[in-house]
C-alpha positions in Angstrom: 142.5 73.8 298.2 139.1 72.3 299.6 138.6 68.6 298.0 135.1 67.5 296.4 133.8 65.0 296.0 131.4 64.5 293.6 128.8 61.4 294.0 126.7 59.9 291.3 123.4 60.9 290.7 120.8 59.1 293.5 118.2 56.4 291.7 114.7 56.5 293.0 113.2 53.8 294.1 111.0 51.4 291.8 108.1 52.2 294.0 108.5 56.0 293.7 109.3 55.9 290.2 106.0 54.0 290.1 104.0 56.4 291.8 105.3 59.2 289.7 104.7 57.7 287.0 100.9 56.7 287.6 100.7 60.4 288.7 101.9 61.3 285.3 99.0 59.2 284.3 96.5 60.8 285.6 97.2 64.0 285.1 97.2 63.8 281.4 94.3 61.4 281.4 92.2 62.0 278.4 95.9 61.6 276.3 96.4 58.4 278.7 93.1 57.4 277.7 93.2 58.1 273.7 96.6 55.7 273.8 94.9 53.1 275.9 91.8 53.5 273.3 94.2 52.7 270.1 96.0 49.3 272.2 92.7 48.2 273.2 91.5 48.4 269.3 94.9 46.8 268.1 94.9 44.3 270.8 91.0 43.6 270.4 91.7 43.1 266.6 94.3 40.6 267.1 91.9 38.6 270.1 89.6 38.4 267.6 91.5 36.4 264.6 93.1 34.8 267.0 89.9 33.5 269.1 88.0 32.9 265.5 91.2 30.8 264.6 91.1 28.4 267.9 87.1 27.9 268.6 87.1 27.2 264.8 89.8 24.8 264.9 88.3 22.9 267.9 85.0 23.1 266.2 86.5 21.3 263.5 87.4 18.6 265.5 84.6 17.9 267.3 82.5 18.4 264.0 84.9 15.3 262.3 83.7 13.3 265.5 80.5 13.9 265.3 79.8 13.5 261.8 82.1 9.7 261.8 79.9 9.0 265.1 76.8 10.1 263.2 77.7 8.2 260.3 78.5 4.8 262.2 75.6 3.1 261.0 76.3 4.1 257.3 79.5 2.8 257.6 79.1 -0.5 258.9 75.8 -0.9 256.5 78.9 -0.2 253.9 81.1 -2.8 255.5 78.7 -5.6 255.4 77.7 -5.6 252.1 81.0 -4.6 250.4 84.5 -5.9 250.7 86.1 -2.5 249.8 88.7 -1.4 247.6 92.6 -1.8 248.0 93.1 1.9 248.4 90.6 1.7 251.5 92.5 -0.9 253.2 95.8 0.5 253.1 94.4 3.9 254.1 92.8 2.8 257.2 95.2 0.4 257.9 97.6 3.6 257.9 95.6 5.4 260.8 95.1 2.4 263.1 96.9 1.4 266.5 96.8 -1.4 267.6 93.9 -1.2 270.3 91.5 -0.5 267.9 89.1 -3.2 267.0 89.2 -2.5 262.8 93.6 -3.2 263.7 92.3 -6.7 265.2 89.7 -7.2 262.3 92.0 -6.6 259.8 94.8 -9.0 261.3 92.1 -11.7 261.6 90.7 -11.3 257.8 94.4 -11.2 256.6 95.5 -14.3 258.2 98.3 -12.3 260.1 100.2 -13.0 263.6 100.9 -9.9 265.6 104.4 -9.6 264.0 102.8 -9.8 260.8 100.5 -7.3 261.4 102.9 -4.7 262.3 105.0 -5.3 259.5 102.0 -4.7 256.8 100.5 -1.4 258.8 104.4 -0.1 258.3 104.3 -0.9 254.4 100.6 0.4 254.5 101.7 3.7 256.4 104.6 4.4 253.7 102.2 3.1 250.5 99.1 5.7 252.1 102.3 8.9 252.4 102.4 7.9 248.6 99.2 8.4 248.0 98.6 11.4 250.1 101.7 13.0 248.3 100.2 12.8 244.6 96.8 13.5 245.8 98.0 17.1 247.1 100.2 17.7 243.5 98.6 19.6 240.6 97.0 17.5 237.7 100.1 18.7 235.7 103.0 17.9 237.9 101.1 14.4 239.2 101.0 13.7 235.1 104.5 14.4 234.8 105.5 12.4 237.4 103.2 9.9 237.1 101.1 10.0 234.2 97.7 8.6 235.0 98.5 6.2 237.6 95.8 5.7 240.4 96.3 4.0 243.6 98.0 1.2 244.1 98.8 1.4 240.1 101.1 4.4 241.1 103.6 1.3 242.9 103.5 -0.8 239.7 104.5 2.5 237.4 107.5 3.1 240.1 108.6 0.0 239.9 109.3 0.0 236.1 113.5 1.4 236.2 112.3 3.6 232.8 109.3 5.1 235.0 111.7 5.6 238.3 114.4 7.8 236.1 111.5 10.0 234.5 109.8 10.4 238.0 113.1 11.4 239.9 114.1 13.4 236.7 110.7 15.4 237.8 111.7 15.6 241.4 114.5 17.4 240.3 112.6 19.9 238.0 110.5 20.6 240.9 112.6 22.2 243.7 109.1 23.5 245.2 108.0 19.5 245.7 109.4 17.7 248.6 109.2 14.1 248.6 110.4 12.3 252.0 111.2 9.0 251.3 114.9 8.4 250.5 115.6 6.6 247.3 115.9 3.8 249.5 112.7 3.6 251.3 111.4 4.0 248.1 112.9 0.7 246.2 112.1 -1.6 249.7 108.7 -0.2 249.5 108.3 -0.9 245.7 110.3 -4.7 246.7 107.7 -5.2 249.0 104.8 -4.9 246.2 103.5 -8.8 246.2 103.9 -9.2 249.6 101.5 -6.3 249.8 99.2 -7.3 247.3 99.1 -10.9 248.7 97.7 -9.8 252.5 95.3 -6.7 250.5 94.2 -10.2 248.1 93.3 -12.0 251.7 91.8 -9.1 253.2 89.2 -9.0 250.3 88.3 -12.3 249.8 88.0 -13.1 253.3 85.4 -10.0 254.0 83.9 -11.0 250.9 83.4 -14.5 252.4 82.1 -12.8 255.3 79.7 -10.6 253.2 78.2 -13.2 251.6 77.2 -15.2 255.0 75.1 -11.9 256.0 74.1 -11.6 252.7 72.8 -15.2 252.4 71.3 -15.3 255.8 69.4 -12.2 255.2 68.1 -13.4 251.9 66.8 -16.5 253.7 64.9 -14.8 257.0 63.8 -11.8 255.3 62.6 -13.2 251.7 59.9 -10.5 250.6 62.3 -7.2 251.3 62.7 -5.8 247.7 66.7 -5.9 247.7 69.8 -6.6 250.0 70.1 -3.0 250.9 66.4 -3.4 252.3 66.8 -6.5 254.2 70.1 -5.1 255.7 68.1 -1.9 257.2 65.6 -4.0 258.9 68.3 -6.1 260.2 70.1 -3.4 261.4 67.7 -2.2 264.4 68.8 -5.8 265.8 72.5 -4.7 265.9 72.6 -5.2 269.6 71.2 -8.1 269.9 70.9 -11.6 267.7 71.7 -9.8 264.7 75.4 -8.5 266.1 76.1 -11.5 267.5 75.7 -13.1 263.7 78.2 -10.1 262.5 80.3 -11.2 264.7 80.1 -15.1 263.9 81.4 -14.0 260.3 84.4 -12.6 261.4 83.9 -9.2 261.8 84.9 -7.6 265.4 81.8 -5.5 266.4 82.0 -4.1 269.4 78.7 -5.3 271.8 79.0 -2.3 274.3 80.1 0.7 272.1 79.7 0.0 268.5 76.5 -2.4 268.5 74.0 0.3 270.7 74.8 2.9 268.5 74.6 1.3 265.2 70.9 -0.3 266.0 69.7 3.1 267.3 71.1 4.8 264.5 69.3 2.3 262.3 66.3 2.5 264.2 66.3 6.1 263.8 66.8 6.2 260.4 63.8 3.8 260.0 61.4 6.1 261.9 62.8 9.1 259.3 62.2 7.0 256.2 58.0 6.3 257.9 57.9 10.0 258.2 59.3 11.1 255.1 56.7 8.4 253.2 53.4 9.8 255.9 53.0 13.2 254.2 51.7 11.2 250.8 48.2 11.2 252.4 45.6 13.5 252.5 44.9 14.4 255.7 48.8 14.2 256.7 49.7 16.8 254.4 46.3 19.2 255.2 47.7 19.3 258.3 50.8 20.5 257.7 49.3 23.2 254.8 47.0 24.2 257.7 50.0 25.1 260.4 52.0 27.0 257.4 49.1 28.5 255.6 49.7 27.3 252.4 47.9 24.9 249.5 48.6 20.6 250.5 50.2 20.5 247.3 53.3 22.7 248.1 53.4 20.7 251.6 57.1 18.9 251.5 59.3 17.0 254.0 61.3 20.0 254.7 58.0 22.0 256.5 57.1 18.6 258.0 60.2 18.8 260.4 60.1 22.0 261.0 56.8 21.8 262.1 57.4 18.4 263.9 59.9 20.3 266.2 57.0 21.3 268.6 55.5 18.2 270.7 51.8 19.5 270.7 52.3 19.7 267.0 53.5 16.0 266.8 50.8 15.1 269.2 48.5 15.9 266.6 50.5 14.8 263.7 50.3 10.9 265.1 46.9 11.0 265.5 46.1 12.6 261.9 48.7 9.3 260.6 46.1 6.9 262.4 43.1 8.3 260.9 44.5 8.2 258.0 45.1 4.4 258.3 49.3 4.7 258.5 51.1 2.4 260.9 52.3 4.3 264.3 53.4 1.7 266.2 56.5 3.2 268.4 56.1 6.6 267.7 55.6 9.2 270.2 55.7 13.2 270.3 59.0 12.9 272.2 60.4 10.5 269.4 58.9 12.8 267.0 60.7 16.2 268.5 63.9 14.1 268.8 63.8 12.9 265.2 63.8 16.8 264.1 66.0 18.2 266.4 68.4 15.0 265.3 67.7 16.5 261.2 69.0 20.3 262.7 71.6 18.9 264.1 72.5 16.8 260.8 72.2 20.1 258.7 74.2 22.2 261.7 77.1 19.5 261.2 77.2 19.7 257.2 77.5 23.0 257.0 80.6 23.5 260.3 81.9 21.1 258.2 81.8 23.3 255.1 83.0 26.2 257.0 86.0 24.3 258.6 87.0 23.0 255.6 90.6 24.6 255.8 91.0 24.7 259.6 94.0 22.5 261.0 96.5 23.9 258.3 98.5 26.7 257.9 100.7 28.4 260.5 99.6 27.0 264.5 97.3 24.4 262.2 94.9 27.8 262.0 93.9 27.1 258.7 95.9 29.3 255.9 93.0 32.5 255.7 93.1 32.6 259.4 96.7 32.3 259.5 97.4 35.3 257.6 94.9 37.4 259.1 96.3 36.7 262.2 100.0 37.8 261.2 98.4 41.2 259.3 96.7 41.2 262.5 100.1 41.4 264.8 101.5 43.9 262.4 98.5 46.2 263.0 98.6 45.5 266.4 102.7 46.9 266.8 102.3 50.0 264.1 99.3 51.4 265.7 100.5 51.0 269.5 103.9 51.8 268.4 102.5 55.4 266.7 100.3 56.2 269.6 103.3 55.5 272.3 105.6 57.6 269.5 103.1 60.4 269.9 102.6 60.3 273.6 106.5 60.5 274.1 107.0 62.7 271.6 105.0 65.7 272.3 106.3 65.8 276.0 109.8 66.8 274.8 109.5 70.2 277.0 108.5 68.1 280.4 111.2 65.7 279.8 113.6 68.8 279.7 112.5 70.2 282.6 112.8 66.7 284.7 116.7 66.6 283.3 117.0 70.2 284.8 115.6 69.0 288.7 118.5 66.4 288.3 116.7 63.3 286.5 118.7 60.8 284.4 118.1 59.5 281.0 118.0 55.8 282.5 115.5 57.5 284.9 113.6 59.2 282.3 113.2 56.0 279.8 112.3 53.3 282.8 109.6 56.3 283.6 107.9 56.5 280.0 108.6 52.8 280.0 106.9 52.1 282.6 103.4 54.1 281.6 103.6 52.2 278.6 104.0 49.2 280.1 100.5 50.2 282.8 99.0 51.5 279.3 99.7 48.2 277.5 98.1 45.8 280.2 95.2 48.0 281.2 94.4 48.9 276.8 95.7 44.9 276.4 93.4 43.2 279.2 90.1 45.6 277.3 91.3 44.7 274.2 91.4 41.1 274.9 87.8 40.5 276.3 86.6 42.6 273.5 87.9 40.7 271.3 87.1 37.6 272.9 83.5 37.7 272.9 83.6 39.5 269.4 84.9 35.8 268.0 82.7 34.3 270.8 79.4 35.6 269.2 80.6 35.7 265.9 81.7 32.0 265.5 78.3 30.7 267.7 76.0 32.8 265.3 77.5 30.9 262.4 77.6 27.8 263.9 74.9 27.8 266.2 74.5 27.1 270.1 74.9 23.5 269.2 78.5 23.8 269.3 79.1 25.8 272.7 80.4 22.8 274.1 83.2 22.5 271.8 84.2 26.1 272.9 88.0 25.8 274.1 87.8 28.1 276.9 91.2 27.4 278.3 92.7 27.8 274.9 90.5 31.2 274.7 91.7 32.3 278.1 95.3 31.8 277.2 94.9 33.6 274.1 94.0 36.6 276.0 96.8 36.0 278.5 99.7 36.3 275.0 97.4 38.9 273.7 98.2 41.3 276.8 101.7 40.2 277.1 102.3 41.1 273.6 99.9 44.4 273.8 102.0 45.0 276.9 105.4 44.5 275.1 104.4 46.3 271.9 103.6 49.4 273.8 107.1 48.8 275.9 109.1 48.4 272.7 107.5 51.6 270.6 108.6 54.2 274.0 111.9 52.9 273.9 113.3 54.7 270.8 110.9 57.6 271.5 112.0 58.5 274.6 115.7 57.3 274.4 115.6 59.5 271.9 114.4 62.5 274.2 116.6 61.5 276.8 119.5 62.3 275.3 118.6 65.6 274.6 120.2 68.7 276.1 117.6 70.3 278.5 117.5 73.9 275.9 117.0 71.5 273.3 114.9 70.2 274.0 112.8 72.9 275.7 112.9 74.5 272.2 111.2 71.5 271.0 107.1 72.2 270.0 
């Protein structure tokens, strides 16, 4: 009797299988296309939360920047007229390191060595997670815990035994509430109290000390200024020059090259604001401005002034209507003028990012909570509509599938196959999706926030959003063929041929 042998079933190479498969492709390209069309809006969807989420998180950032650059000469104005509060201290203290000039300015005011120093921004860093822990509880549950406490107060309720049992009898109540510090932490903190309250004692009274120098010497070379807060803005403008060097006499460190410049040009700046805002009271200022905007001089206000003021031939003739009208123009210019209003846009362009971006940085990927879960709902859309499209696509080629099992193919051959043109479908609908969806939360977060901010734009971060969005549109459309059309592959050929 004649022996056989019977071999197993040849494999085709990957780049055959390829090529049949992209065949397959075009043959059936309009259903090709209608898949491709659903993973590019699934994919395009999810580019679009997910490009909102990261241009509006960096936009945040730079706004926070902007706004505590901005606000530089505000601050220091602040600083040298009041000593602050305990609650201030220890919550910048908190946030320092120590290269930072307020760390060094602090450690001189408190009297402290460098040892010292370290030792009271670690009690200052547990004191401020305190503080930052009851400030995110509900009025009820802080009140339980706490009653009214405030501040620093909230350490001198703690450290009462009959006010520790009742708040970790809360703690307890409250599974939902999670408190870090071990019981432990907590009564060194609380043992630590004076020695606390002695350095935050020094701090104030030394800046007060220092306050009262600038205050004095103020008082004495600038006499007929209405008030303190007066003399200090006309003192300011000098910040980089004989006036800093005083600041820093008292004991304050003020930085000559990066902190000075800016504070006397902010100053300066908001000097030449304060003029302009006070030039429309005349007459021939304000028929001006009625002129340009059509309207009667007594419905002329500061708001139309700077919008008008944004155009240089317009500020040309602005100036010279404040000469003839006897006002003091000594410094100003059109440029200055133009720069002034642009600087107010800018102002207003910043206040309201920050108002939009008031939740960004929290949530899941520190996308802020909305964004967050619009970008999971996003995902799950993503999967059920490229998984349905690929189910489709599989499904209703049940009788080609039988006839490739009767030339010989395998079901390994026949799932790496509709694999495979799910896999081309997912990167070609993916990489469409993606740079729709891109510039869709491109133009949609600049026409919010305005061109101003195309420079906080995080492009890489953008581009390797795309990149996950077209491996996961590429993955999603693998993983929805595989049940599909495992599922036809093990049908019998007559099976499945009966199959409509």
């Amino acid at each position: 009797m004649k022996e056989l042998n019977i071999a197993n079933q040849p494999w085709l190479s990957m780049s055959r299988t390829v090529k049949i498969t992209a065949d397959g492709i075009r043959y059936r390209l309009f259903r090709a296309s209608v898949t491709v069309a659903v993973i590019v809006v699934a994919v395009a969807f999810l580019m679009n939360i997910l490009a909102e989420s990261l241009i509006k998180r960096s936009i945040a950032g730079n706004t926070r920047e902007r706004i505590q650059k901005s606000l530089l000469n505000s601050v220091w104005a602040s600083k040298l007229t009041s000593p602050g509060s305990p609650e201030s201290i220890i919550t910048e203290t908190a946030a320092l390191s120590p290269d930072d000039d307020l760390y060094k300015e602090t450690m001189g005011f408190a009297k402290l060595d460098a040892q010292g120093m370290a030792e009271f921004q670690a009690i200052a860093q547990k004191t401020n997670y305190i503080f930052e822990f009851f400030d995110n509880l509900d009025y009820a549950k802080r009140r339980d815990l706490i009653h009214t406490s405030e501040g620093v107060d909230i350490l001198n309720y703690l450290s009462e035994p009959e006010n520790m049992k009742v708040f970790n009898l809360g703690l307890s109540r409250y599974k939902s509430i999670q408190f870090d510090l071990s019981q432990e932490e907590l009564d060194g903190l609380l043992a630590q109290l004076p020695k606390l309250e002695k350095i935050i004692a020094q701090i104030l009274e030394s800046r007060k000390e220092a306050n009262n120098k600038i205050i004095h010497a103020l008082r004495e070379k600038l006499p007929n200024a209405n008030n303190d807060a007066e003399r200090l803005s006309m003192a300011l403008p000098k910040a980089d020059k004989e006036f800093g060097d005083f600041i820093r006499q008292t004991g304050f460190v003020f930085n000559q090259e990066s902190v000075a410049p800016i504070v006397a040009e902010q100053a300066k700046r908001l000097e030449d604001t304060t003029r302009m805002k006070n030039s429309i009271k005349d007459r021939p200022v304000r028929q001006l401005i009625a002129q340009e905007a059509n309207i009667l001089p007594a419905d002329v206000n500061d708001v139309m002034m700077w919008d008008f003021l944004d155009n240089e031939k317009f500020a040309k003739r602005y100036i010279e209507k404040m000469a003839e009208s006897g006002q003091n123009v000594e410094g100003l210019t059109p440029e200055l003028l133009v720069s002034l209003a642009k600087g107010r846009k800018e102002a207003e362009s910043l206040e309201r990012a920050q108002r939009l971006t008031m939740d960004a940085g929290k949530g899941f990927m520190g996308l802020g909570e909305r964004l967050a879960w619009l970008l999971c709902v996003s995902m799950l859309v993503c999967g059920i509509g490229i998984a349905n499209a690929m189910m489709m696509s599989v499904t209703e080629r049940f009788t080609e599938i039988a006839t490739l099992k009767c030339l010989g193919a395998l079901d390994g051959f026949i799932m790496i196959m509709f694999v495979l043109e799910s896999c081309f479908m997912g990167i070609v609908g993916g990489t469409i999706g993606a740079i729709i969806g891109a510039l869709i939360g491109l133009f949609r977060m600049l026409s919010s926030f305005g061109v101003n901010f195309i420079s906080a734009i995080p492009v890489v971060d953008v581009i390797m959003g795309m990149i996950v969005s077209i491996i996961l549109g590429t993955l999603l459309a693998a993983i929805a063929a595989i049940i599909p059309s495992w599922k036809a592959a093990r049908l019998a050929p007559m099976e499945a041929m009966r199959v409509e």
